[in-house]
C-alpha positions in Angstrom: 58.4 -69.2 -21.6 55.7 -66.7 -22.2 52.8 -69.1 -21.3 54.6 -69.0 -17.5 54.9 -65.1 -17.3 51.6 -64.4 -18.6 49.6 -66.7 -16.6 50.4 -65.0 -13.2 49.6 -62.0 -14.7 46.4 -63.2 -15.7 45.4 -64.1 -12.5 46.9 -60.9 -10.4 44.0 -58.8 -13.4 40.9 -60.9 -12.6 41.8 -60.8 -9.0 41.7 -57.0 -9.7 38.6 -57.0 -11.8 36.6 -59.5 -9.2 37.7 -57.0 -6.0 38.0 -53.5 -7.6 35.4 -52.0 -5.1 37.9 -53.6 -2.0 41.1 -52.0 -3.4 39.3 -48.5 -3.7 38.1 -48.6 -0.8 41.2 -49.2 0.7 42.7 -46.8 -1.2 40.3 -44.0 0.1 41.1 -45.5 3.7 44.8 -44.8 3.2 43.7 -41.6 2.0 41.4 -40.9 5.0 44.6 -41.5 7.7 46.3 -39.3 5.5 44.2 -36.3 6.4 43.2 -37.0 10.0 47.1 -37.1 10.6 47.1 -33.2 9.7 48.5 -30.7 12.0 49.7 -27.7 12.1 52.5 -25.7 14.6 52.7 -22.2 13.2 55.2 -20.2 16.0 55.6 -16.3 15.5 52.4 -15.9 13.6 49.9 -13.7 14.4 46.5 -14.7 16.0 44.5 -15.0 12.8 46.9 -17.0 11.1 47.1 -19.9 13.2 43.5 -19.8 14.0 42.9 -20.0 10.1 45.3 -23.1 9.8 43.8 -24.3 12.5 40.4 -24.2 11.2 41.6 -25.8 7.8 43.3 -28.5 9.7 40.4 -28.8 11.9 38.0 -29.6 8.5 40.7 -31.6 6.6 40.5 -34.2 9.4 36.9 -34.3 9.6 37.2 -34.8 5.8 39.5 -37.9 6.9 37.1 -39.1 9.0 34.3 -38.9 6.4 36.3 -41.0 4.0 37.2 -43.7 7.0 34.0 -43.8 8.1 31.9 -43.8 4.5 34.6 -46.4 3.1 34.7 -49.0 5.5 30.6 -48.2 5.5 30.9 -49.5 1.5 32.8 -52.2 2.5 30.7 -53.5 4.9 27.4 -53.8 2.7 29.7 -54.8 -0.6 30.6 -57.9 1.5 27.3 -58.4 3.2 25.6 -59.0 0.2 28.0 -62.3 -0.8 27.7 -65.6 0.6 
C-alpha cells in the first residue's frame, strides 16, 4: 500500500528537481502579470497624490515587464542548450 503512494510521489520530486529552473521561471512570469496589471483610480485627491501613484504604478509595471521579459529570456537559452 505504501509502495503505490510513494511512487507517484517519487516521480512528481524528480520531475521537480529535473525542471526547477522552468517552474521559477514561471513563477516569476505569474509574478510579472501580476505587476503590469497595476492601476490606480484615486478621485478627490489632490494633484500630487495621484501623480505620485501614478508614477509608482507607472515603475511597478515596468518592473512587470522586466521580470516577463528577463524570464522568458532564461527560458529560452535554459532550453536552447538541450537536445
Amino acid at each position: 500500500m505504501f509502495e503505490k503512494t510513494k511512487r507517484p510521489i517519487v516521480k512528481f520530486l524528480q520531475l521537480i528537481k529535473q525542471s526547477y529552473i522552468f517552474i521559477i521561471c514561471i513563477f516569476i512570469i505569474f509574478v510579472g502579470f501580476d505587476l503590469i496589471d497595476s492601476h490606480y483610480s484615486g478621485y478627490g485627491s489632490n494633484e500630487a497624490k495621484i501623480l505620485g501613484e501614478n508614477i509608482r504604478v507607472g515603475l511597478k509595471i515596468l518592473g512587470g515587464s522586466i521580470l516577463v521579459g528577463s524570464s522568458l529570456l532564461c527560458l529560452t537559452l535554459n532550453t536552447r542548450g538541450k537536445k
